[in-house]
C-alpha positions in Angstrom: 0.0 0.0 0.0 2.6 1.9 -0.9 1.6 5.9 -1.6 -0.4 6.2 1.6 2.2 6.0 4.4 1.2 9.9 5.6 -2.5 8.9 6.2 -2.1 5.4 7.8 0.6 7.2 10.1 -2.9 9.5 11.0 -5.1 7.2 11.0 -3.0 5.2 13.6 -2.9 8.1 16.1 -6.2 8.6 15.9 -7.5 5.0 16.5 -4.6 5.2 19.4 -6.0 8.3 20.7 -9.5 6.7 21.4 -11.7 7.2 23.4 -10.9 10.4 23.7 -12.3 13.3 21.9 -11.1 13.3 18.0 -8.4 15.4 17.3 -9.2 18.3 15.2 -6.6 19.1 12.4 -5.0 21.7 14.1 -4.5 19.2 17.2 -3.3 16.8 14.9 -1.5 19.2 13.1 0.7 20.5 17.0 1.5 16.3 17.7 2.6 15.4 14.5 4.9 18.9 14.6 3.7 20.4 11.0 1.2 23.2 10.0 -2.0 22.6 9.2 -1.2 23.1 5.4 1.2 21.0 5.2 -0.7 18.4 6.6 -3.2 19.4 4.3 -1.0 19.0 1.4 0.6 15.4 2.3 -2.6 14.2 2.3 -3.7 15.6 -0.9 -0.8 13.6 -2.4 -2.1 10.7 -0.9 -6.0 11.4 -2.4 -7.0 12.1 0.5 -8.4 14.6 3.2 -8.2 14.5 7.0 -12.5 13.9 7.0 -12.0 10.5 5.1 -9.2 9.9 7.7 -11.3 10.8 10.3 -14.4 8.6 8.8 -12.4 5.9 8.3 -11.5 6.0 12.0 -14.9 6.3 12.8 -16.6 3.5 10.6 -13.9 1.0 11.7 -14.5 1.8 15.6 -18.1 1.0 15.3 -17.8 -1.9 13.0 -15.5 -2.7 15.9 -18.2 -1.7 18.9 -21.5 -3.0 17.0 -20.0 -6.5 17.1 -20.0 -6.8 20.4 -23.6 -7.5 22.0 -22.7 -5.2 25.4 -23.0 -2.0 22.8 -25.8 -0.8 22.0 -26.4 1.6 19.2 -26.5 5.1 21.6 -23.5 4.1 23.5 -21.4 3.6 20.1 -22.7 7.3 19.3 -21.4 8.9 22.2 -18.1 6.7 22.4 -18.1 7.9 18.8 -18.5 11.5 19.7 -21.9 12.0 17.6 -24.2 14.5 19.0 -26.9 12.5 18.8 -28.0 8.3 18.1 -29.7 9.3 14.9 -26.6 11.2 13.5 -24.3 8.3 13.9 -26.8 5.7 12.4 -27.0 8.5 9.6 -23.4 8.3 8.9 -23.2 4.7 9.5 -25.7 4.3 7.0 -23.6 6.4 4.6 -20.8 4.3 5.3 -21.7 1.3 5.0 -24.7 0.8 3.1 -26.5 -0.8 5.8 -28.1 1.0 9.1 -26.0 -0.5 13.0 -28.9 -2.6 13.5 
């Protein structure tokens, strides 16, 4: 997978970081020592923006949660940092095709 070393360096934090709050780029951009536009820029190399990195992040948490019967769908929302049930199963929906049920 070669081309994509920036973002799965990201994405790593990130799922590291968890379960605290997601990092916003600017928090991201302080630990990993660069400016926000250059983060910006590495990952346009790569195709990519920080959103998909964080979305990623996201849909592979709750894949993670959701198959685990102690989870129920509001508790992988706020572990998530959703503002509400209905907006994760929104996204998760967008994600995946298929609603956390």
């Amino acid at each position: 997978m070669q081309g994509r070393i920036f973002s799965d360096q990201l994405y790593n934090w990130i799922i590291k970081d968890m379960p605290m709050p997601f990092p916003s780029l600017k928090e991201t951009a302080m630990a990993f020592k660069m400016s926000v536009r250059s983060i910006q820029a590495r990952l346009k190399q790569e195709n990519t923006t920080y959103q998909d990195i964080m979305n990623r992040a996201r849909r592979e948490l709750a894949v993670g949660y959701l198959a685990k019967p102690e989870y129920k769908i509001g508790e992988v929302a706020y572990l998530l940092h959703f503002s509400e049930p209905s907006a994760f199963q929104s996204a998760f929906k967008k994600w995946t095709g298929v609603t956390p049920r």
